[in-house]
N, C-alpha and C positions, 0 to 999 in steps of 0.2 A: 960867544954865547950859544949853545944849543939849545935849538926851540925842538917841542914836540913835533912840529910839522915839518918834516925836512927833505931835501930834495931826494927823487926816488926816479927811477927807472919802473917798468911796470914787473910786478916779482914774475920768476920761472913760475912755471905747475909747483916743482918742489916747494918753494921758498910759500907759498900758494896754499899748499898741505898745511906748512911749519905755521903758516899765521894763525891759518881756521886752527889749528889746535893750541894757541893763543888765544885767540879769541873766543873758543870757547871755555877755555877757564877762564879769562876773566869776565866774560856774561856769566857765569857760575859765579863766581863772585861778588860780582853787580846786583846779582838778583840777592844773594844772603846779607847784601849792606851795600844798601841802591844809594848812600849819601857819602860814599867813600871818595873822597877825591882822588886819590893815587890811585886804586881798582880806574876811574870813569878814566883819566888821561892816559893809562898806559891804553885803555880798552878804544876809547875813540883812536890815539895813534896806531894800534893795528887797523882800525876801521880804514882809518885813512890811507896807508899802505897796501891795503889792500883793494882799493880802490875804491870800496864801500862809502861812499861819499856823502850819504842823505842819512847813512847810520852814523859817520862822525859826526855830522851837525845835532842829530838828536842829542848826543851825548857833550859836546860842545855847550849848548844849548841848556844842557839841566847843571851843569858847570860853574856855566855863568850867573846860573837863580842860588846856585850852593855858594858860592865865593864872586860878589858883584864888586869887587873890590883888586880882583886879581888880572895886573895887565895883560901876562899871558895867555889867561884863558878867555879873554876878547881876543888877543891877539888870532888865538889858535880859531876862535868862532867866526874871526873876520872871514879867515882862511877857508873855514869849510862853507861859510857864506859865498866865495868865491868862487870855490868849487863845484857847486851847487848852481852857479849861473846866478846869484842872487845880489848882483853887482850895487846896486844902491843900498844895499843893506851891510853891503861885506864895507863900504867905504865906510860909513857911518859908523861900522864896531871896529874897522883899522883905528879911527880916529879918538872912539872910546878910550881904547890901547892907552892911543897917547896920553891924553888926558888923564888917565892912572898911572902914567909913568913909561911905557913902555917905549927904547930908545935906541934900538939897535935899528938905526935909520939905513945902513948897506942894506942890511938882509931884506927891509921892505923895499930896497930898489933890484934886489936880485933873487926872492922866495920864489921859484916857480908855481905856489900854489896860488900869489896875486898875481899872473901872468892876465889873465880876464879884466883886471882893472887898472891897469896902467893903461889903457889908450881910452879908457872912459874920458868922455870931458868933467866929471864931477871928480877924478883923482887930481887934478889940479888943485883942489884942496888940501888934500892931504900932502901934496908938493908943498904949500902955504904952510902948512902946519910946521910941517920937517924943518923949514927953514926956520921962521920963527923961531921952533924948539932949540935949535942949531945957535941962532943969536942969542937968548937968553943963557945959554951955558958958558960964553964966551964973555 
């Protein structure tokens, strides 16, 4: 399964240039249709690659009030939660996730972008959860 969030290296300058003009067409676009969901997720994942981290949770963030329904886009908000240093909040929307379905249980053990919350002692839950979710399908 490819999530929007995925593991990165930090870009060259080049790679650097290639996003800002990414990102700026899609804030051009964002702004002419602010409720667009494909425009906000490709535009937060350049955010996010580009290191822009307080700008993907914004867009994360108005995501999640457009589609409260959608596992991924908690997933993805866990993430910039995370990212963000906002470790009691990022477990709480990991765990949203699940609860709307989301169940690619490796990649929450190997996303580098929950790297900040796995030695939390409140991710012990979301170990709880995983499991649980893990016997019920079985």
């Amino acid at each position: 399964m490819k999530h929007s969030k995925t593991p990165r290296n930090l870009p060259s300058a080049r790679e650097l240039r290639e996003l800002q003009v990414e990102i700026d067409f899609f804030e051009g676009l964002a702004v002419a249709d602010p409720g667009n969901p494909d425009v906000l997720r490709a535009l937060g994942d350049n955010y996010t690659r580009a290191g822009r981290h307080a700008d993907s949770l914004r867009v994360d963030v108005t995501l999640a009030r457009l589609l409260p329904d959608d596992s991924m886009i908690h997933y993805n908000l866990a993430c910039s939660y995370a990212l963000t240093s906002q470790i009691e909040r990022a477990i709480e929307t990991l765990q949203r996730s699940m609860d709307l379905g989301f169940r690619d249980f490796e990649w929450i053990d190997s996303d580098p972008d929950l790297t900040p919350l796995r030695n939390h002692p409140l991710f012990g839950a979301v170990r709880a959860k995983i499991r649980a979710l893990q016997r019920c399908r079985h």
